[in-house]
TORKOL-4160 file (C-alpha; in steps of 0.2 Angstrom, whole numbers, padded with zeros to 4 digits, m for minus):
360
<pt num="1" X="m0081" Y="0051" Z="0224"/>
<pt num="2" X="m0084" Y="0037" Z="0212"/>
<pt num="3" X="m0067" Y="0037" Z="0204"/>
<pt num="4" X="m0056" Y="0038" Z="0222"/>
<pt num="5" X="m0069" Y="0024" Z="0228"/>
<pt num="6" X="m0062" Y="0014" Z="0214"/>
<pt num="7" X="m0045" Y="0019" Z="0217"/>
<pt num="8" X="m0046" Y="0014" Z="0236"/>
<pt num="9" X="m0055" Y="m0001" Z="0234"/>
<pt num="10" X="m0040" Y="m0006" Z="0219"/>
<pt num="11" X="m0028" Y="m0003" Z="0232"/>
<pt num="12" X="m0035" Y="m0014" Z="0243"/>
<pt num="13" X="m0036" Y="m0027" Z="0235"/>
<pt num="14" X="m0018" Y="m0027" Z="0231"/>
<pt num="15" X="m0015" Y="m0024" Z="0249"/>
<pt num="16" X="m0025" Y="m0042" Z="0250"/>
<pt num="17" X="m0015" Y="m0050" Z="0235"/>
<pt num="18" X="0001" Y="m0047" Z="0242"/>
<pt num="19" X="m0003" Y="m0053" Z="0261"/>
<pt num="20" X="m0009" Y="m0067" Z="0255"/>
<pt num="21" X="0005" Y="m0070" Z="0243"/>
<pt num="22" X="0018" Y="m0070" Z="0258"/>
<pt num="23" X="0005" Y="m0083" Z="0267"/>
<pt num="24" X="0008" Y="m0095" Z="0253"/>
<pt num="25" X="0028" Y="m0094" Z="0253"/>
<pt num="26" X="0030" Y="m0095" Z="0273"/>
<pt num="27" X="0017" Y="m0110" Z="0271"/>
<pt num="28" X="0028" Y="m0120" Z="0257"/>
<pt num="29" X="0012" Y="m0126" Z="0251"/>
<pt num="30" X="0013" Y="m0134" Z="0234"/>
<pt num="31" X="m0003" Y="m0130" Z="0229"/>
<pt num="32" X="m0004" Y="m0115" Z="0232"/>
<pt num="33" X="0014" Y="m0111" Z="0226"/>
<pt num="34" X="0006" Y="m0117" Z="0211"/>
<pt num="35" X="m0008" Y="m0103" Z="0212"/>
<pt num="36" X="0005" Y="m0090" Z="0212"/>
<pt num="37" X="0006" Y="m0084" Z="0194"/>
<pt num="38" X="m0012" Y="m0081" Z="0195"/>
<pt num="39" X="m0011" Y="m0071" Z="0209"/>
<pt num="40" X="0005" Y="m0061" Z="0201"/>
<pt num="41" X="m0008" Y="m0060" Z="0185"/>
<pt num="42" X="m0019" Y="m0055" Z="0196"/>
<pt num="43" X="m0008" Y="m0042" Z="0203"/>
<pt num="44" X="m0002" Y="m0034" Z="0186"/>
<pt num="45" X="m0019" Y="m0030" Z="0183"/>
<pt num="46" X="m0021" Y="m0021" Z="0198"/>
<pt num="47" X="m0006" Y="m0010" Z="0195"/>
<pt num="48" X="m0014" Y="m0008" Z="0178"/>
<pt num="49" X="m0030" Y="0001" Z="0186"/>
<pt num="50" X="m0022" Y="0012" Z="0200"/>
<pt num="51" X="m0006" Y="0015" Z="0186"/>
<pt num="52" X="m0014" Y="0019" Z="0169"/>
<pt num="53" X="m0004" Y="0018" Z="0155"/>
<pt num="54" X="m0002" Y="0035" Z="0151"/>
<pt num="55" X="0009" Y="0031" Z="0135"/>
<pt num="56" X="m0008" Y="0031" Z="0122"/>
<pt num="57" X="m0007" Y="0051" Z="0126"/>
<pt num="58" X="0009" Y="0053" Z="0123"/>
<pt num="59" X="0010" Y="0061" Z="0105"/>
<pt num="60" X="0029" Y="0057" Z="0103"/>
<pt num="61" X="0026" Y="0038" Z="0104"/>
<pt num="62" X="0031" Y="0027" Z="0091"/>
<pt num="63" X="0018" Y="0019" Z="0076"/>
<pt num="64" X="0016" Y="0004" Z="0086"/>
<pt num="65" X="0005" Y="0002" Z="0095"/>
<pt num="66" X="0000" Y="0020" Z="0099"/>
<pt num="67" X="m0005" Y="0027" Z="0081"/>
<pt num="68" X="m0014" Y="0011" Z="0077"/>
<pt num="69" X="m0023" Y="0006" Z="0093"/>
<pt num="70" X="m0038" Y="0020" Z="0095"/>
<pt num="71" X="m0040" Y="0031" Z="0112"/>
<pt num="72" X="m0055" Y="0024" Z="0112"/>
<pt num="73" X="m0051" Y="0004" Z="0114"/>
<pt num="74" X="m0038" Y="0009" Z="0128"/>
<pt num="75" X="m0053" Y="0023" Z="0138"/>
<pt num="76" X="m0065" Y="0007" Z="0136"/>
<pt num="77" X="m0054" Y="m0005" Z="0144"/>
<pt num="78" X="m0047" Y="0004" Z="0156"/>
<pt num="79" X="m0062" Y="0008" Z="0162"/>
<pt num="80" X="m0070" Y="m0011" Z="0162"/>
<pt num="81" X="m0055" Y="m0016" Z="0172"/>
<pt num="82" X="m0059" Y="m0001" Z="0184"/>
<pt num="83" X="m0074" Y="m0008" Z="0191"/>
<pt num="84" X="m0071" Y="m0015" Z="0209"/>
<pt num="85" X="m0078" Y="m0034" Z="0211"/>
<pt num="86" X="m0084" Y="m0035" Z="0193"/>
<pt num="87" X="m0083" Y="m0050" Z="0180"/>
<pt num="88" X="m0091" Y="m0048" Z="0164"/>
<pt num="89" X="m0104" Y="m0059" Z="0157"/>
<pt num="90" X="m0101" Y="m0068" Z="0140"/>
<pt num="91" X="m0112" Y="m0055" Z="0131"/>
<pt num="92" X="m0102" Y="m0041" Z="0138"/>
<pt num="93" X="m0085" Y="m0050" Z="0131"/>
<pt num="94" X="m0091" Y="m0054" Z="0116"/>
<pt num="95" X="m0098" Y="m0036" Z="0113"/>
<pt num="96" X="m0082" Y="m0028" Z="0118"/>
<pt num="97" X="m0073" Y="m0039" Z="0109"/>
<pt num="98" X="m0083" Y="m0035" Z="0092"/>
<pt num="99" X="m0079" Y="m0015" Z="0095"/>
<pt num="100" X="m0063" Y="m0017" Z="0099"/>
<pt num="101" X="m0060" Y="m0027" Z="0084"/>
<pt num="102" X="m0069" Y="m0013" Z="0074"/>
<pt num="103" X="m0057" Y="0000" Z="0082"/>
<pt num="104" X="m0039" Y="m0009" Z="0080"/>
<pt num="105" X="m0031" Y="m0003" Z="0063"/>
<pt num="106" X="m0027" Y="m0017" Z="0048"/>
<pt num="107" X="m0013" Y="m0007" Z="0048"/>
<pt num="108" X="m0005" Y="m0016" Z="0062"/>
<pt num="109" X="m0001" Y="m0029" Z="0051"/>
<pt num="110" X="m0004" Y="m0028" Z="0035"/>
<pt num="111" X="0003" Y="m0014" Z="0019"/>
<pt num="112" X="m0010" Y="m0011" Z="0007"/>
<pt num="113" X="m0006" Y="m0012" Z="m0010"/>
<pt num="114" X="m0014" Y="m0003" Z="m0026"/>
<pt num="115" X="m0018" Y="0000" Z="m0043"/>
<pt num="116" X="m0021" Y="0017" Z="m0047"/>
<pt num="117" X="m0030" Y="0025" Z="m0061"/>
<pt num="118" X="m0047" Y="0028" Z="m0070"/>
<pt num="119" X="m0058" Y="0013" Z="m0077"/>
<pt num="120" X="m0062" Y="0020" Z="m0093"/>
<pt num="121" X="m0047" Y="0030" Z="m0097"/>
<pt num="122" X="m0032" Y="0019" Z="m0105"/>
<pt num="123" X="m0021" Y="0037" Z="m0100"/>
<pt num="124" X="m0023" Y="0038" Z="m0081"/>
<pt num="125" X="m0016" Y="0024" Z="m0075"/>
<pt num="126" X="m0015" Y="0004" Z="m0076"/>
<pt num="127" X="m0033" Y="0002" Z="m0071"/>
<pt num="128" X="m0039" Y="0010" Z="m0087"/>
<pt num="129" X="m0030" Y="m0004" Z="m0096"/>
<pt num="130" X="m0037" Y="m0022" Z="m0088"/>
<pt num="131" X="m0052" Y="m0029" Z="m0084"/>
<pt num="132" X="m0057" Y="m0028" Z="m0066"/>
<pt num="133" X="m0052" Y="m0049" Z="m0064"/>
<pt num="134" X="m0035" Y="m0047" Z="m0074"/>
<pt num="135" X="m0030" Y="m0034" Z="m0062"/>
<pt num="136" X="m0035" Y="m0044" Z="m0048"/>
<pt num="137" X="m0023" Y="m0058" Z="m0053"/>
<pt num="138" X="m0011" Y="m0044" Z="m0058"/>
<pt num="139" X="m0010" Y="m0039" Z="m0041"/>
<pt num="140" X="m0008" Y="m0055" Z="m0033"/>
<pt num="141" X="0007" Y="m0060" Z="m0040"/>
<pt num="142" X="0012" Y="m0042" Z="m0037"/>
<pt num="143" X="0007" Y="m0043" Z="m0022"/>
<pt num="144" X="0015" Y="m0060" Z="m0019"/>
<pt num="145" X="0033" Y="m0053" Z="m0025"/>
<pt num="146" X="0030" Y="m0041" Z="m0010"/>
<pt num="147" X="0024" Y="m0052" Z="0005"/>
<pt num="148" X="0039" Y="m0062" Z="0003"/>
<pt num="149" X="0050" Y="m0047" Z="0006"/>
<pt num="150" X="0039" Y="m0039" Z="0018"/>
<pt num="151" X="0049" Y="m0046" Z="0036"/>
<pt num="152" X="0032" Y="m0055" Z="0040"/>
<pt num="153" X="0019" Y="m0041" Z="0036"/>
<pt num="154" X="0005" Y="m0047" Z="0026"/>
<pt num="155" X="m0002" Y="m0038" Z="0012"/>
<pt num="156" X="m0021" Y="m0031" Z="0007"/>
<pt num="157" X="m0024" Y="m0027" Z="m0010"/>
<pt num="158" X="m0034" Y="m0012" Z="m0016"/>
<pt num="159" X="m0038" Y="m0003" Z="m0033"/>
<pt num="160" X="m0037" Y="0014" Z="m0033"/>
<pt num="161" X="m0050" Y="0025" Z="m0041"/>
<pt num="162" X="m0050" Y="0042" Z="m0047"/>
<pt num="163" X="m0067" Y="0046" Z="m0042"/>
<pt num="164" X="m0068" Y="0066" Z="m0047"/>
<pt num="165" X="m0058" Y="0070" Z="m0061"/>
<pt num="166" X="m0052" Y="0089" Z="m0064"/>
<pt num="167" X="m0054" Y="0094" Z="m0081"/>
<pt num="168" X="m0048" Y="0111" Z="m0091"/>
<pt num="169" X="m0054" Y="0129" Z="m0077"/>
<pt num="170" X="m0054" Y="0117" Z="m0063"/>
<pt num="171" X="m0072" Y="0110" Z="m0069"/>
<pt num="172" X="m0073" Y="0089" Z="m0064"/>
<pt num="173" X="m0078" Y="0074" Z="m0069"/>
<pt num="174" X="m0087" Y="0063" Z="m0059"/>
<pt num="175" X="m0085" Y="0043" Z="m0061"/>
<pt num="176" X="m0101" Y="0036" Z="m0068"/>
<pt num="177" X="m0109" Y="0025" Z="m0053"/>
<pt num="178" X="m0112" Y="0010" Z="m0059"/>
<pt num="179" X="m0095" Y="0007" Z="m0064"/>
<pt num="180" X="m0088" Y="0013" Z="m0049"/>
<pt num="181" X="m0098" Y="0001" Z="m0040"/>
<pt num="182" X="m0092" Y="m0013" Z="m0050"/>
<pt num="183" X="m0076" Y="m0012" Z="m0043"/>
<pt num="184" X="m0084" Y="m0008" Z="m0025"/>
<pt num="185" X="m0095" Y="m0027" Z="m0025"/>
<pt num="186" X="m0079" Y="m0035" Z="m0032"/>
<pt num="187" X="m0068" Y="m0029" Z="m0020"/>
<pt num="188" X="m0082" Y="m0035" Z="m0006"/>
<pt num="189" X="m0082" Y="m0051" Z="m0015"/>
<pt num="190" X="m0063" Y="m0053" Z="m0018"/>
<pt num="191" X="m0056" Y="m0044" Z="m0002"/>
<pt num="192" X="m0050" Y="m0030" Z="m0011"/>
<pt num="193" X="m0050" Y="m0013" Z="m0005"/>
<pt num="194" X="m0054" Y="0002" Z="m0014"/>
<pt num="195" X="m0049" Y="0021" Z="m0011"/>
<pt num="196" X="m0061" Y="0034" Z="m0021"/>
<pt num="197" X="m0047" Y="0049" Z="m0025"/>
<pt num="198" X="m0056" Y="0067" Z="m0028"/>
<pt num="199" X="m0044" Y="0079" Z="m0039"/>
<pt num="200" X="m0057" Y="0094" Z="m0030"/>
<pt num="201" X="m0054" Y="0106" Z="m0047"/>
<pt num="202" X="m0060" Y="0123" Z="m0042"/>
<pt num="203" X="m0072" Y="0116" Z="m0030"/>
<pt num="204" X="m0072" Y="0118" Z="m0011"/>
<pt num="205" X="m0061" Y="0104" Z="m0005"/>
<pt num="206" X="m0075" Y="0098" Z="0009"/>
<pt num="207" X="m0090" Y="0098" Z="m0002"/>
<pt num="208" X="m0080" Y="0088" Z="m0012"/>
<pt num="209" X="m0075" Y="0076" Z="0000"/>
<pt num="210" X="m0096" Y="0074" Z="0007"/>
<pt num="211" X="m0098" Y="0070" Z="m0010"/>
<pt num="212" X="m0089" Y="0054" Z="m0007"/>
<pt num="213" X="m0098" Y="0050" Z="0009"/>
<pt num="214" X="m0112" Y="0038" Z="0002"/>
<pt num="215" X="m0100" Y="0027" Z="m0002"/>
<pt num="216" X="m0093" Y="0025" Z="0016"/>
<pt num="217" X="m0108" Y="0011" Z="0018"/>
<pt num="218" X="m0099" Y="m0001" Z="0010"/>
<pt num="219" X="m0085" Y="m0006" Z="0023"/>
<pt num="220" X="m0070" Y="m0008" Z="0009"/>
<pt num="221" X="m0072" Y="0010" Z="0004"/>
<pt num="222" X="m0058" Y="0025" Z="0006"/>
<pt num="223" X="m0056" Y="0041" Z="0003"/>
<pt num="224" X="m0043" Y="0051" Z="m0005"/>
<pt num="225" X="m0039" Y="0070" Z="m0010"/>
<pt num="226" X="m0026" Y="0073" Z="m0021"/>
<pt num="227" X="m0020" Y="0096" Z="m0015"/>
<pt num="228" X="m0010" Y="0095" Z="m0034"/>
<pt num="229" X="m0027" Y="0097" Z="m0042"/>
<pt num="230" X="m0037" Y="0110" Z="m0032"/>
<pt num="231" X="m0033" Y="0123" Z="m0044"/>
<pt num="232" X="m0043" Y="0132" Z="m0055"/>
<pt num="233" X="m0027" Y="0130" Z="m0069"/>
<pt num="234" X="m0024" Y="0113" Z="m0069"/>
<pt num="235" X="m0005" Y="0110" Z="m0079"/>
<pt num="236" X="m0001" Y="0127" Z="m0075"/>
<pt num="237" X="0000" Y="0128" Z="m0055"/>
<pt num="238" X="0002" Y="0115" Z="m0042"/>
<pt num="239" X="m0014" Y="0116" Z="m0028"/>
<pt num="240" X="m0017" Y="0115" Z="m0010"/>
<pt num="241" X="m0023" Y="0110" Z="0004"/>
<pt num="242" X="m0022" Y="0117" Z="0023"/>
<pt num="243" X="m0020" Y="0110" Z="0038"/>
<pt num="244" X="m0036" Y="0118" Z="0043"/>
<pt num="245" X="m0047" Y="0108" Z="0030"/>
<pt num="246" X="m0037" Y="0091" Z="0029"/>
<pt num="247" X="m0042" Y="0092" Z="0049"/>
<pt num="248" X="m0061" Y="0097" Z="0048"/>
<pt num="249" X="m0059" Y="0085" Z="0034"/>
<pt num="250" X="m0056" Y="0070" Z="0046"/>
<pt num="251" X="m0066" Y="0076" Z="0058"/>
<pt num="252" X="m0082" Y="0076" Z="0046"/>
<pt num="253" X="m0077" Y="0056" Z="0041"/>
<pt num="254" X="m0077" Y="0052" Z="0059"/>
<pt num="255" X="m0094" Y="0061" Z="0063"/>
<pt num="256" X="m0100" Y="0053" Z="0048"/>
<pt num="257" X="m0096" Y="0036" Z="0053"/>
<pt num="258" X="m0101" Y="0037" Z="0071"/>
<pt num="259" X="m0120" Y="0047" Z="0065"/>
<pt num="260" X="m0121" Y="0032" Z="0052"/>
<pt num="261" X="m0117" Y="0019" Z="0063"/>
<pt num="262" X="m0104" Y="0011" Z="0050"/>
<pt num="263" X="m0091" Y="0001" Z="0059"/>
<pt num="264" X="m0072" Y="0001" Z="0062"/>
<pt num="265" X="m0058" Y="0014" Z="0052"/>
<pt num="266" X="m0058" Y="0023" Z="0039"/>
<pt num="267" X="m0040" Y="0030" Z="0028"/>
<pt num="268" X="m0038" Y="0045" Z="0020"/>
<pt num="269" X="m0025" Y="0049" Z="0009"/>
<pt num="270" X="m0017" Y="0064" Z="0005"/>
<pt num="271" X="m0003" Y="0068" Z="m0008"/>
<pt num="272" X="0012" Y="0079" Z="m0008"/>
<pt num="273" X="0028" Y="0080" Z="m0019"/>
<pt num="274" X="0029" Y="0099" Z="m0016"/>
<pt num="275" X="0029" Y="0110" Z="m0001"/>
<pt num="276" X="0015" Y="0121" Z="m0007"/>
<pt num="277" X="0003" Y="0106" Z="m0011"/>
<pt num="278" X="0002" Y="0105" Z="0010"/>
<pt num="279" X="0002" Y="0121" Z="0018"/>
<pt num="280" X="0007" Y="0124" Z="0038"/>
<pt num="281" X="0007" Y="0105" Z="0037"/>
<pt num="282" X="0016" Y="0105" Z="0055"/>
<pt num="283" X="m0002" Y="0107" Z="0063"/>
<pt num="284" X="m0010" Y="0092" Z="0053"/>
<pt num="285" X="m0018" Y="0081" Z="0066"/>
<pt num="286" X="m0017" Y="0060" Z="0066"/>
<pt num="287" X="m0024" Y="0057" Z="0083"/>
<pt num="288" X="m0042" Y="0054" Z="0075"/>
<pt num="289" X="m0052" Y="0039" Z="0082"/>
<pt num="290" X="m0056" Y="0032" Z="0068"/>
<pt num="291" X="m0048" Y="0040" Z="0052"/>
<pt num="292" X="m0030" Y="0034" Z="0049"/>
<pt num="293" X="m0020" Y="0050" Z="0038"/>
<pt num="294" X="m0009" Y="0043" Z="0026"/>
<pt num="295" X="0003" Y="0055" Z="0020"/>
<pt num="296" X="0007" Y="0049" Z="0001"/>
<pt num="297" X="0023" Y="0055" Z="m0011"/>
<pt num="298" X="0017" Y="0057" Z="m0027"/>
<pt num="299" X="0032" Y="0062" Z="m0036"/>
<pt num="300" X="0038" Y="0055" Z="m0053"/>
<pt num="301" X="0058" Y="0050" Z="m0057"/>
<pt num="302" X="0074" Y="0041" Z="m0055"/>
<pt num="303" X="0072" Y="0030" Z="m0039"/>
<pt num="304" X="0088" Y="0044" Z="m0031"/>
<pt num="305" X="0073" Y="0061" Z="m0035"/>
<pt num="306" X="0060" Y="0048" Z="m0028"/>
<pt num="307" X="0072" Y="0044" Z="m0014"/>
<pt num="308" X="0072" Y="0063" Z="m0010"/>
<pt num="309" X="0056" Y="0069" Z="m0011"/>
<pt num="310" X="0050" Y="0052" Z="0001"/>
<pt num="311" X="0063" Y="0061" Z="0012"/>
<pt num="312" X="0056" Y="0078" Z="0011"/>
<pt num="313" X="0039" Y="0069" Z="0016"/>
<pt num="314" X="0046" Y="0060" Z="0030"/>
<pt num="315" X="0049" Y="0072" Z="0040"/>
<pt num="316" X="0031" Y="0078" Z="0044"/>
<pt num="317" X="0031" Y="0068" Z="0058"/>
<pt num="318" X="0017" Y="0074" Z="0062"/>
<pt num="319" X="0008" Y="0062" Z="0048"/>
<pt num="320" X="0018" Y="0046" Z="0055"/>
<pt num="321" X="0009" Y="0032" Z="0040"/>
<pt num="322" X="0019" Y="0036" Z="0026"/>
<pt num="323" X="0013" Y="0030" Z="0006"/>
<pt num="324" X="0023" Y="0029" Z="m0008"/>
<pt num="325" X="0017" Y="0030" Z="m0028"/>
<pt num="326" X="0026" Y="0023" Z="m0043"/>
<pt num="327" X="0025" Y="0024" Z="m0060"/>
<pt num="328" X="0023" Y="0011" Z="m0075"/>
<pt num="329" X="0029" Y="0016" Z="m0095"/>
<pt num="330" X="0013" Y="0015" Z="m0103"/>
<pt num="331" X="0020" Y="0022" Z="m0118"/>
<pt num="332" X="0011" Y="0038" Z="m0117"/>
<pt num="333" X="0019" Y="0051" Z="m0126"/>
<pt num="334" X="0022" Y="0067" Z="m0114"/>
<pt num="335" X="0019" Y="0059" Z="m0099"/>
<pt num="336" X="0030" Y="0053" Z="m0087"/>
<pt num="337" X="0036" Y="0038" Z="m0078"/>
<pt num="338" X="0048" Y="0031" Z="m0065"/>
<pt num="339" X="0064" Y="0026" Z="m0072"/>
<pt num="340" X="0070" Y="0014" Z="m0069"/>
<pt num="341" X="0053" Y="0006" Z="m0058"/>
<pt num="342" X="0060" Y="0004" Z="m0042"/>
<pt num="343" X="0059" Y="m0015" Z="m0033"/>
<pt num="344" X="0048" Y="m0020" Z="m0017"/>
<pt num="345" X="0067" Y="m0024" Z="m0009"/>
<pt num="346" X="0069" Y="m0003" Z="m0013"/>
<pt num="347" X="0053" Y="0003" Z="m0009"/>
<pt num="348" X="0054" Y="m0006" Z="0009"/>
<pt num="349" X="0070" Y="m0001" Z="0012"/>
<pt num="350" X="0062" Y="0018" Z="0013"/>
<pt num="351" X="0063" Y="0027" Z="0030"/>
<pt num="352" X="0050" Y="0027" Z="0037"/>
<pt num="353" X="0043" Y="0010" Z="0027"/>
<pt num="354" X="0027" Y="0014" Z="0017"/>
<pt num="355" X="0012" Y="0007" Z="0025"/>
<pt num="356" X="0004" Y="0012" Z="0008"/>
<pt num="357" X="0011" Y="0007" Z="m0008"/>
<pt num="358" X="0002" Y="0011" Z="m0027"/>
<pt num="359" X="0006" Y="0008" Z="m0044"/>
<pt num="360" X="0002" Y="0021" Z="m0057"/>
């Protein structure tokens, strides 16, 4: 009764706008000819509220705006243009206005940018190698080379952290706190992201992942799972994850963040350069309110074996936000590296573009 009272009472008035429209043109009067774009503004909004856009239900739609704008901003205004007669105060705007802006993704238009790797390990990657405010300037002018590039996208830079790290039977290491939250009270100060990556080990992939819940407090913090590592023989077989546990595992994120009263999105990261690491991946949902999947290739090699795995990737287009992982020659011997690196010019020039983009 409610709803077709609104519906009615909508129609009406655009019964009223347009009568009174066609009084304004047989009347040639000036001003009122120059009230005529608000009444046509006036009208669009009507056709708004008795036409919803059904498009944020379609699950076909492209990245923009559909994948990035929540369910949850679109339900809310479409219901506060709904009610018949009604002008919101300055305190209801402003309110809407701060949730909305905690809902709308930063990946509308800015690519985040990383360094990946361990603080205290010189072997996993180029954070082990700098201080915490070296790499900061590191990555600005990396960060620089890709903004000019970028067709007008900004970039937000993040470090990467491997926040659980499997050791020999699948057993983990845990990052010490208080260096972990070093590089989390910088990044607050400094505007830097940071991702917490869990190699899960032996280990039940969601205990793993509510391990790294705490840390969802501070508002710059991500979370990442790495399926290569879920093994109980690490080096000798390649892990998993399901599409059952990657969506409980979103769905836990959200509930947490909505129990806890902790504001805006969070990302999680998943990596692949194998078709085992995901399995039944075709039912992995991205349609979460507040949790943005980012599907990352992890693969090592010349930019043309890089250039097929990202392909292999891309075409889960279930998981549209797509990521990208490099690697440097830090003159490790045994490990490998990408060679040679590819350029921001090549990594953009990816289908789909990375939204993600990390350096090893």
């Amino acid at each position: 009764m409610v709803i077709n009272h609104a519906k009615n009472s909508c129609i009406e008035d655009k019964s009223f706008l347009y009568r009174n429209l066609i009084y304004m043109l047989s009347k040639k009067n000036l001003f009122r000819c120059l009230i005529i774009p608000v009444f046509l503004c006036l009208i669009t909004q009507v056709n708004a509220v008795t036409n919803p856009d059904i498009e944020i239900f379609n699950k076909s739609a492209p990245v923009f705006p559909h994948m990035l704008f929540t369910d949850t901003v679109n339900n809310w205004r479409r219901s506060e243009n709904s009610r018949p007669y009604w002008v919101n105060t300055e305190d209801e705007i402003e309110i809407f206005n701060k949730m909305t802006s905690y809902q709308v993704s930063l990946l509308l238009n800015y690519d985040v940018l990383a360094y990946y790797g361990h603080p205290a390990s010189r072997n996993m990657g180029i954070l082990g190698r700098h201080s915490v405010e070296e790499l900061d300037r590191m990555l600005t002018t990396l960060a620089d080379e890709y903004e000019a590039v970028s067709g007008g996208r900004k970039i937000q830079k993040a470090f990467y952290l491997i926040f659980g790290t499997v050791w020999p039977a699948g057993e983990i290491g845990i990052i010490n706190h208080n260096l972990l939250m070093r590089y989390i009270e910088y990044g607050m100060q400094n505007d830097i992201l940071i991702f917490i990556d869990h190699q899960i080990g032996r280990y039940d992939p969601i205990d793993s992942l509510r391990r790294m819940f705490p840390y969802l407090h501070y508002p710059n913090v991500h979370l990442a799972l790495d399926p290569e590592w879920r093994t109980a023989r690490p080096m000798e077989e390649l892990g998993h994850l399901t599409a059952a546990e990657l969506n409980l595992a979103q769905q836990l994120i959200e509930n947490y963040l909505i129990e806890n009263n902790l504001p805006g999105e969070r990302m999680l990261v998943i990596h692949q350069f194998n078709s085992v690491m995901i399995r039944n991946r075709q039912d992995v949902r991205t349609n979460f309110d507040r949790v943005r999947f980012i599907h990352c290739m992890d693969g090592i090699g010349t930019p043309n074996m890089k250039r097929n795995t990202y392909a292999f990737n891309a075409q889960a287009l279930n998981m549209p936000l797509k990521s990208f992982k490099l690697f440097y020659n830090l003159g490790i011997p045994g490990a490998g590296f990408d060679n040679p690196l590819m350029t921001p010019q090549e990594v953009y020039a990816l289908n789909p573009r990375p939204f993600v983009i990390m350096y090893q």
